[in-house]
C-alpha atoms as an extended CHARMM CRD file, in Angstrom:
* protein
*
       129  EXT
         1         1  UNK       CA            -96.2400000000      -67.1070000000       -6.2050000000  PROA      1               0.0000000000
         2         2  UNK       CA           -100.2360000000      -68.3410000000       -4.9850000000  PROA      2               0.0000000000
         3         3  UNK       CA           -101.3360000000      -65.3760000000       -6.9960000000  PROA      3               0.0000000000
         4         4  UNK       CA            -99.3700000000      -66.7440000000      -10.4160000000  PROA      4               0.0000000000
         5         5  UNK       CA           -100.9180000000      -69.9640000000       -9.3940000000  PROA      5               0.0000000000
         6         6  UNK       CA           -104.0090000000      -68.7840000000       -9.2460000000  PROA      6               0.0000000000
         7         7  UNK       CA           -103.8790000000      -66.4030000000      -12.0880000000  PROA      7               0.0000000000
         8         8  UNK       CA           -103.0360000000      -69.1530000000      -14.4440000000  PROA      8               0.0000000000
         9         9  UNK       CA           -105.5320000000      -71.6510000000      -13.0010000000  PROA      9               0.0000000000
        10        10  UNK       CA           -108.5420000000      -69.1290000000      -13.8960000000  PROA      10              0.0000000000
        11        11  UNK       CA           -107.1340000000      -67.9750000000      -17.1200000000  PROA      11              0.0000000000
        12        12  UNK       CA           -106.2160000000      -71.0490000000      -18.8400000000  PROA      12              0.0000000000
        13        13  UNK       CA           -104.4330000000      -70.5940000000      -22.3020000000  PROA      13              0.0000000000
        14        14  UNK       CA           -105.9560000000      -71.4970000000      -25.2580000000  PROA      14              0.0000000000
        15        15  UNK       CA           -104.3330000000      -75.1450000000      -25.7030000000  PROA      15              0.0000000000
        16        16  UNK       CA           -107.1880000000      -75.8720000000      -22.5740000000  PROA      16              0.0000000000
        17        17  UNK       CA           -110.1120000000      -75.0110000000      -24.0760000000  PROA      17              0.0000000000
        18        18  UNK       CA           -108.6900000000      -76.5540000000      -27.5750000000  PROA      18              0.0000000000
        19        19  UNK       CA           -109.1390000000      -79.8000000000      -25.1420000000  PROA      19              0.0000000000
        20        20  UNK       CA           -112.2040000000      -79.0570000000      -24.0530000000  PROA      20              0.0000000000
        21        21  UNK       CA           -113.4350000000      -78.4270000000      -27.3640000000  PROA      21              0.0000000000
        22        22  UNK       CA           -112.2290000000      -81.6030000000      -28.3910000000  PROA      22              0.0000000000
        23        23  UNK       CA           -113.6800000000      -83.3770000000      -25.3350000000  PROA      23              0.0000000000
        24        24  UNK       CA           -117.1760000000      -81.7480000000      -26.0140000000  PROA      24              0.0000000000
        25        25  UNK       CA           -117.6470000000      -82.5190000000      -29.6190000000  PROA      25              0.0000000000
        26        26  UNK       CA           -114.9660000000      -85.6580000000      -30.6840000000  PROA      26              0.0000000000
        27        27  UNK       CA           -113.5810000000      -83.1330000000      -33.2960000000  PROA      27              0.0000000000
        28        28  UNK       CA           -110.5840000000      -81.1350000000      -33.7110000000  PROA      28              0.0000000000
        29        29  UNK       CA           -111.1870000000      -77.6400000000      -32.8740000000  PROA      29              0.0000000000
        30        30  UNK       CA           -111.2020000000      -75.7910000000      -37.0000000000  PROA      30              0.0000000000
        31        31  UNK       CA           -108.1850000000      -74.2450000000      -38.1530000000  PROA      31              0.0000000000
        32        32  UNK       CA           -110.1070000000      -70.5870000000      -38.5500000000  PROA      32              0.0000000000
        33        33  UNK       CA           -111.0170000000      -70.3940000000      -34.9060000000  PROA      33              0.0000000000
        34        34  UNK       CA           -110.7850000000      -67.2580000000      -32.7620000000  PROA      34              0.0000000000
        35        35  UNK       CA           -111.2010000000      -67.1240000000      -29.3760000000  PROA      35              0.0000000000
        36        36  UNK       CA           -113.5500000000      -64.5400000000      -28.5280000000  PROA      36              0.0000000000
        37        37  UNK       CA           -114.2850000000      -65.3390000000      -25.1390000000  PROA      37              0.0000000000
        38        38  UNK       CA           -113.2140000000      -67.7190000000      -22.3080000000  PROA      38              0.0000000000
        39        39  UNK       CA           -113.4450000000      -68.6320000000      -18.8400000000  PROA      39              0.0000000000
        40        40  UNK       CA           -113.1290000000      -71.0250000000      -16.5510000000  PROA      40              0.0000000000
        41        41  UNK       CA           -113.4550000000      -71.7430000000      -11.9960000000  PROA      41              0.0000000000
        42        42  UNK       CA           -110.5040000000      -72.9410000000      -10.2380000000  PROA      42              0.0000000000
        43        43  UNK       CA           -111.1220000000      -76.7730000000      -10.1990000000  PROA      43              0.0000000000
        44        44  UNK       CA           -112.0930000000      -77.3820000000       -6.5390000000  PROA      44              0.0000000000
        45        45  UNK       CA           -110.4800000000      -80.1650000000       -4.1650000000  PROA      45              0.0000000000
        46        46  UNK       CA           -111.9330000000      -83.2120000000       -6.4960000000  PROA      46              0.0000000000
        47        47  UNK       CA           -111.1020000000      -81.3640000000       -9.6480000000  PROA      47              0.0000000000
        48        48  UNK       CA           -114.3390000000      -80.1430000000      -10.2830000000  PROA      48              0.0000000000
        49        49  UNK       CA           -114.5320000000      -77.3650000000      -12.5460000000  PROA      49              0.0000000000
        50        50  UNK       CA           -116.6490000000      -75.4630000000      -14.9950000000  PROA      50              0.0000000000
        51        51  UNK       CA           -115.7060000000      -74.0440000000      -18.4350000000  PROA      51              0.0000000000
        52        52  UNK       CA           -117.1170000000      -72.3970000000      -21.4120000000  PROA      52              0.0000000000
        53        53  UNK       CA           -116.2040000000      -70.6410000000      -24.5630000000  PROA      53              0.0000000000
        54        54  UNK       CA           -117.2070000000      -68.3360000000      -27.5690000000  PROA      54              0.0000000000
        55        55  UNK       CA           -115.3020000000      -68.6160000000      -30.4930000000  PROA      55              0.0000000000
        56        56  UNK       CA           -115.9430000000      -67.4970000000      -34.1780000000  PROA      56              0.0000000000
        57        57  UNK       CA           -115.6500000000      -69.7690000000      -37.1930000000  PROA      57              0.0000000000
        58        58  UNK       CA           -115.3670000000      -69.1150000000      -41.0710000000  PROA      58              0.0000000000
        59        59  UNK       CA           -118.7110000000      -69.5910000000      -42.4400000000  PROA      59              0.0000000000
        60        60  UNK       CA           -117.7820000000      -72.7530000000      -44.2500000000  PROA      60              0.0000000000
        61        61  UNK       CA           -116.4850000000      -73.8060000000      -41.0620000000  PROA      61              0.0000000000
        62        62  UNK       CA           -119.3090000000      -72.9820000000      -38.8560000000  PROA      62              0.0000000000
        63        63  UNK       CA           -121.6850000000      -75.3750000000      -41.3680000000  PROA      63              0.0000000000
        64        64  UNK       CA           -119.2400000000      -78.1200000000      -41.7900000000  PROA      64              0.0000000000
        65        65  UNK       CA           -118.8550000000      -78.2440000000      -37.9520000000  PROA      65              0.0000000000
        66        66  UNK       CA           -122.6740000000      -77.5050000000      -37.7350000000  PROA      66              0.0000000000
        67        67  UNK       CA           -123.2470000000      -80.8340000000      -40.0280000000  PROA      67              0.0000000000
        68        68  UNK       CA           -120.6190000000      -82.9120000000      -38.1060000000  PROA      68              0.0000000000
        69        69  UNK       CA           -122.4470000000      -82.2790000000      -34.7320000000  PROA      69              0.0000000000
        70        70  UNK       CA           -125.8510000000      -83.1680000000      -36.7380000000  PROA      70              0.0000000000
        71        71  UNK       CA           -124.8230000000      -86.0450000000      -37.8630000000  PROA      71              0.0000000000
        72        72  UNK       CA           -122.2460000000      -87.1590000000      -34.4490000000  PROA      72              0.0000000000
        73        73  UNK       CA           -123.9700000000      -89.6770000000      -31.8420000000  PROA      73              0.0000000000
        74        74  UNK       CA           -122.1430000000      -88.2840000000      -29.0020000000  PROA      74              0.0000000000
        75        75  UNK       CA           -123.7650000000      -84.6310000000      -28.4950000000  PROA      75              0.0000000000
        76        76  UNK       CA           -127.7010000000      -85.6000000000      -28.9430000000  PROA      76              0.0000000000
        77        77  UNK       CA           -129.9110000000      -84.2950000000      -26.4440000000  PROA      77              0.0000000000
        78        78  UNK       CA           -131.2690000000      -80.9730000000      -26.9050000000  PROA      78              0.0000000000
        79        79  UNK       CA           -131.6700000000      -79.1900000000      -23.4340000000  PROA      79              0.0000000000
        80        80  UNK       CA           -128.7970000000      -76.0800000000      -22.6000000000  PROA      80              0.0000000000
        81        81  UNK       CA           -128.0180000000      -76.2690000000      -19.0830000000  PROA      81              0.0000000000
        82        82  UNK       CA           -126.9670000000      -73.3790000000      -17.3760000000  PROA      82              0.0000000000
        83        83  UNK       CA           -124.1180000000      -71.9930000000      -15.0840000000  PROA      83              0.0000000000
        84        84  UNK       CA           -122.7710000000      -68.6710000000      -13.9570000000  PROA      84              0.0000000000
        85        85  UNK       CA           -119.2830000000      -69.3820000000      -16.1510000000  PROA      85              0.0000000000
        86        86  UNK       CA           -121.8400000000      -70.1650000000      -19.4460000000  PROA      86              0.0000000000
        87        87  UNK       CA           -123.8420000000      -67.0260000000      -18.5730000000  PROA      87              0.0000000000
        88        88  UNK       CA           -120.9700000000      -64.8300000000      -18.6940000000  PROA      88              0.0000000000
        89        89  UNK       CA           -119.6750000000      -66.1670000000      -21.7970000000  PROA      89              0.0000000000
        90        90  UNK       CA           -123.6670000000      -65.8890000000      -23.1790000000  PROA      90              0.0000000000
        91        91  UNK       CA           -124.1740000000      -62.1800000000      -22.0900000000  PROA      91              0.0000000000
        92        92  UNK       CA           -120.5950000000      -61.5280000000      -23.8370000000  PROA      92              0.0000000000
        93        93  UNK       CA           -121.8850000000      -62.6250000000      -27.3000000000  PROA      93              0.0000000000
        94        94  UNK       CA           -124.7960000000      -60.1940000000      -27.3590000000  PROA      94              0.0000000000
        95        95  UNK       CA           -127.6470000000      -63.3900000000      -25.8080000000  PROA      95              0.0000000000
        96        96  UNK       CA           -127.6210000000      -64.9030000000      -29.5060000000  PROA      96              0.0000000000
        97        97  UNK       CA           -130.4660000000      -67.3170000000      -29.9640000000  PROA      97              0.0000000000
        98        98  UNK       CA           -128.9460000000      -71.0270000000      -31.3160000000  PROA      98              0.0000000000
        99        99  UNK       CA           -129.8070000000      -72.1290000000      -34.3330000000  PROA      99              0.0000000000
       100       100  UNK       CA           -128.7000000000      -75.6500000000      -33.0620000000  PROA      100             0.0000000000
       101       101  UNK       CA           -127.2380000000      -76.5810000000      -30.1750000000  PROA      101             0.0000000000
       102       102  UNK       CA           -126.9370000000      -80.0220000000      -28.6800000000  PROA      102             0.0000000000
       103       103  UNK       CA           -125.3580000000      -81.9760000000      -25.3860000000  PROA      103             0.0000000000
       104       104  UNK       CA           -125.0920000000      -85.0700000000      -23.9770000000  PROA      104             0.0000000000
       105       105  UNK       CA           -124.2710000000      -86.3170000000      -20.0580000000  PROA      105             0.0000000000
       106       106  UNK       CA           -121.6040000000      -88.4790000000      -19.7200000000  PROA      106             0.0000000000
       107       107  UNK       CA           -121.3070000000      -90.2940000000      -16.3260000000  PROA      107             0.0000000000
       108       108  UNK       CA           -121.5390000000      -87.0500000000      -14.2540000000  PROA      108             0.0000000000
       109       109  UNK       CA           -120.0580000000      -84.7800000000      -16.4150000000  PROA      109             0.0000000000
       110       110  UNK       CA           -121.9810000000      -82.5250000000      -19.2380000000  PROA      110             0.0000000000
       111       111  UNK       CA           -121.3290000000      -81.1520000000      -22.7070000000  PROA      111             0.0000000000
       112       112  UNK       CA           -122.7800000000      -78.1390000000      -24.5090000000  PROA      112             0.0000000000
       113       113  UNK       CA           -122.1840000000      -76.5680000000      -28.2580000000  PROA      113             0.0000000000
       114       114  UNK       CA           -124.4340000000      -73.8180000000      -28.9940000000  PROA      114             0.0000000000
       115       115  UNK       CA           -124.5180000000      -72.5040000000      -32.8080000000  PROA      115             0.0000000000
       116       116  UNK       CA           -125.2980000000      -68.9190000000      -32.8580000000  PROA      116             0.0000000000
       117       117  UNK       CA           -127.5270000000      -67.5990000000      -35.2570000000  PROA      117             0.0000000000
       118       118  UNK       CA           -124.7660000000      -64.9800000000      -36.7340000000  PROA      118             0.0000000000
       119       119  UNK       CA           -123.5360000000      -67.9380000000      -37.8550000000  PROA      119             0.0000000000
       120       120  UNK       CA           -120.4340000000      -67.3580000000      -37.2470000000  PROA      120             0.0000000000
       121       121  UNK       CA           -119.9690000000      -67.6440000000      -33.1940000000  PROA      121             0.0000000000
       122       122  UNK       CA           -120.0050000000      -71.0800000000      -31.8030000000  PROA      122             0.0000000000
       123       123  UNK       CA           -120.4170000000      -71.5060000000      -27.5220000000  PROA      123             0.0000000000
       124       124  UNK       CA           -119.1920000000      -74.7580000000      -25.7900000000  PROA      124             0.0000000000
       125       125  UNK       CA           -119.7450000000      -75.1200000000      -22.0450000000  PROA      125             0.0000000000
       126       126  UNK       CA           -118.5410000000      -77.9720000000      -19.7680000000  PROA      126             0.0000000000
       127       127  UNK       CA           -118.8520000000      -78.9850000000      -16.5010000000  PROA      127             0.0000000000
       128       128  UNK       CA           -116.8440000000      -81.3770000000      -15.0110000000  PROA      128             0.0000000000
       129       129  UNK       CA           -117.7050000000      -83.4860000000      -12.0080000000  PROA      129             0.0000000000
């Protein structure tokens, strides 16, 4: 039974990182989405966790989400903090260089969306504390 537990608590289904993705940008995730990669650490004793994800887009959604986070006042600053989870997830998609990407620090949690320059793949990384 701990090993179900703990199973499901590092492979959360997609509905979680539909949250996330929501939670990082302020937008629904797009209906063409495909989950290429995922991952996720068990939330330690204060719920602290870590999550990140590659997904691929349609090209017309890929630039419409592209323009929303352009133009959106909650993802602005431009730095790309790291973490083991994100690196994994990075390493995955072949290292792609961004072609925008943009976070933002709310109290002490942070947000990342990373636009890949295939223009297709799209990263998000979280980290909750």
């Amino acid at each position: 039974m701990l090993a179900i537990f703990i199973y499901i608590a590092s492979n959360p289904n997609e509905d979680f990182y539909k949250e996330e993705f929501y939670e990082v940008t302020g937008f629904n995730i797009p209906n063409s989405t495909y989950f290429n990669y995922k991952e996720a650490t068990l939330p330690n004793l204060y719920g602290e966790y870590i999550s990140a994800a590659a997904i691929t887009l349609s090209k017309n959604d890929f630039n419409t989400l592209l323009k929303e986070i352009r133009e959106s006042k909650k993802l602005t600053d431009q730095s790309d903090l790291e973490s083991n989870t994100y690196r994994k997830i990075k390493i995955k998609t072949g290292n792609q260089k961004y072609i925008y990407y943009a976070s933002s620090k709310i109290k002490n949690n942070y947000y990342f969306i990373g636009f890949c320059t295939d223009q297709k793949t799209v990263i998000i990384h979280s980290i909750k504390s």
